[in-house]
Steps between C-alpha positions, in 0.01 A plus 500: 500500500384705205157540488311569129209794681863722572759364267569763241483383159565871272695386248566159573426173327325277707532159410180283653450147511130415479306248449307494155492135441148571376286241309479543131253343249593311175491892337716614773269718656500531856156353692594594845728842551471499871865443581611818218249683758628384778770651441424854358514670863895438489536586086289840564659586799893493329349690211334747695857541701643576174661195437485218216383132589703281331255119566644184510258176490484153380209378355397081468832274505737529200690217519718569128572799547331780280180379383205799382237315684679625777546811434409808686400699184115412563499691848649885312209602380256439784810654753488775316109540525466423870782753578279756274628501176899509650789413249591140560777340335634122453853413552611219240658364797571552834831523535789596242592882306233531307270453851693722637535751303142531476462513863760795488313681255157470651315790608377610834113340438564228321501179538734228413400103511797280434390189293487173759731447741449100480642467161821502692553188735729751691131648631424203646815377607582848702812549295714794664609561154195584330352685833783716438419532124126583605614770729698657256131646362428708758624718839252317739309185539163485635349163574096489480468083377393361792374177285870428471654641822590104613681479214900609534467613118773715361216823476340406803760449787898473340440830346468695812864495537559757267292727638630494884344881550290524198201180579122449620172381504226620230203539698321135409778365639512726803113502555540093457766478786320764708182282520670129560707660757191608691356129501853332571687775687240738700177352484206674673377199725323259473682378184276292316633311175274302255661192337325392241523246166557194402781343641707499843802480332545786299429710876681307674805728596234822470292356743788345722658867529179656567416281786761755722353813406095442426270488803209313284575252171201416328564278240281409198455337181616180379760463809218494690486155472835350563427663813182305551664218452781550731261496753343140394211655272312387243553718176307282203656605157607888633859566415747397759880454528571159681874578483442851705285306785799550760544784377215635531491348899822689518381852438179410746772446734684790427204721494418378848835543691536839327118627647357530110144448473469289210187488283422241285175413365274278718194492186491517159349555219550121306372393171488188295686644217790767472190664237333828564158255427632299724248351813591681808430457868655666813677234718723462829887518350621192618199306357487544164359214323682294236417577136488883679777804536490857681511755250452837761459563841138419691329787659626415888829505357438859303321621839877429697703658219288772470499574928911491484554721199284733618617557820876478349721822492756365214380249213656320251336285203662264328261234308114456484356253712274305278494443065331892494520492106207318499199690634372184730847499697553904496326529883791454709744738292244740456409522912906493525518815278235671651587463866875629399298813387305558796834472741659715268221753562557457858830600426720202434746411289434269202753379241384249215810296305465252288348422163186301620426768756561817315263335238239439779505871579460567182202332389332595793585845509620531838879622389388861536403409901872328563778680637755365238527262201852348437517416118860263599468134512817285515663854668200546790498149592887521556467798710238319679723194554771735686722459167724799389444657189805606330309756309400665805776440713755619216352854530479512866900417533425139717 
């Protein structure tokens, strides 16, 4: 497998498929670049090698066809200014002669963006056809869109076909794979995973494939509850899933016959309204008063979490474990956060994934003390669930 640190990219047009589906405002400006910089590592390095990157993206979800508040005009100018004042071009397209032969005239140093690739259905549909149309652009493919790497998309998985010798990772998608792989595939033990949020069953197959490789589960959040309640609890107003109850008695089976320690809150912080005002009082789990409903973890609970992480050698954190955008609830996230930083210290191994959770880090400040963020949602929870992503598994050869 080609890899992009010794591929040699002199003269060559490098076609990459990233993933700038950035958000715009109603002036088209850009409020939050951080995917364009997540992937400037991978554009410098093919200019630096003295090749062109030719970037293929969608952006929001065209479903006409063509439509210019789609368009990936809005992104040139700020390309251009985060690569230093580098020549950046727009395709009118992204596939067809005039795309092309701009792509064959292009300079070693410049860039090329071809205009979305969702204003063809073909994208979307992973249409051999227009794959093959897409390749015609450039003499290798590099694939650094993680966010899309479970979809079979023509640019992110059918396209690899035409480039049997001549395909690889960018290094977001490499460093991405790198890090899940050392939680799923050669964890430093123990293996601790936090589970946190609202519901059961949006972790259910997460958690259910996790049970064979973690030592310690800890889950969190609004699940916290069902669990409760499995177990003949009382849980007042909290949020709770009354069709999950067996399963949530299933994976407390599981997680016994398999040897997982399995942490779930035994006190919480409740409150008579789901208000940052709101009355609070610290009570037993399973006795939380009607007209009541946990909102974060109590402080035995934190103390637990806290001794497992901390003596953990691999971590991964996947939802907070209490309503942390409101200051009153913020405890048990915060402790969370803070105890991943002090094993990581120690020398563990600490990946964050998710939206809620990368947020957490965030506003507490604790992302600089964690060994890796993952910025992939729909694509890290896949990996997590065992799934194979044909973006990943299309450059690998599987």
């Amino acid at each position: 497998m080609q890899t992009i640190s010794s591929y040699d990219f002199k003269g060559k047009k490098a076609l990459i498929r990233v993933d700038f589906n950035v958000p715009l405002n109603e002036n088209f400006e850009i409020t939050d670049d951080t995917r364009m910089r997540a992937a400037l590592p991978t554009i410098k390095k093919i200019i630096e090698g003295g090749g062109s990157p030719i970037i293929m993206s969608h952006l929001g979800r065209p479903k006409n066809g063509p439509e210019d508040k789609f368009s990936l005009k809005p992104l040139v100018a700020h390309l251009s200014e985060l690569l230093d004042g580098a020549t950046v071009k727009i395709a009118p397209d992204c596939i067809g002669d005039e795309v092309k032969k701009m792509a064959d005239e292009i300079k070693p140093g410049e860039v090329l963006i071809l205009e979305n690739l969702r204003f063809y259905k073909e994208e979307t549909a992973g249409d051999e056809e227009f794959a093959k149309k897409l390749a015609e652009n450039g003499d290798c493919w590099v694939n650094d869109a993680f966010g899309t790497a479970h979809r079979a998309h023509a640019s992110t998985a059918v396209i690899a076909k035409f480039f049997p010798n001549d395909k690889m990772f960018g290094y977001l998608i490499e460093s991405e794979v790198e890090s899940l792989d050392k939680v799923v595939k050669s964890p430093q033990r123990p293996l601790t995973a936090i589970m946190g949020g609202a519901k059961v069953s949006s972790k259910i197959t997460i958690i259910e494939n996790l049970l064979s490789k973690v030592d310690n589960l800890i889950l969190g959040g609004g699940m916290t509850y069902t669990f409760v309640k499995a177990n003949g609890g009382k849980v007042g107003d909290s949020i709770c899933e009354d069709d999950f109850i067996d399963t949530a008695k299933n994976i407390e089976k599981l997680a016994k016959e398999k040897g997982v320690k399995l942490i779930i809150a035994t006190d919480v912080v409740a409150a008579d309204a789901f208000s940052n005002d709101a009355n609070t009082k610290i009570c037993a789990a399973n006795e939380i008063a009607d007209g009541w409903q946990g909102l974060d973890a109590g402080p035995d609970s934190v103390a637990q979490m806290k001794e497992v992480i901390e003596n953990s050698g691999t971590i991964l954190w996947n939802g907070p474990v209490g309503v942390f955008e409101m200051e009153t609830f913020a405890g048990g996230t915060k402790a969370v956060g803070a105890a991943i930083v002090e094993a990581t210290k120690k020398g563990a191994f600490s990946l964050v994934g998710g939206g809620d959770s990368v947020a957490a880090v965030n506003q507490f400040g604790i992302a600089p003390g964690v060994s890796y963020i993952s910025t992939a949602g729909g694509a890290l929870l896949e990996y997590l669930e065992g799934k194979v992503l044909p973006g990943v598994a299309a450059v690998r050869g599987e």
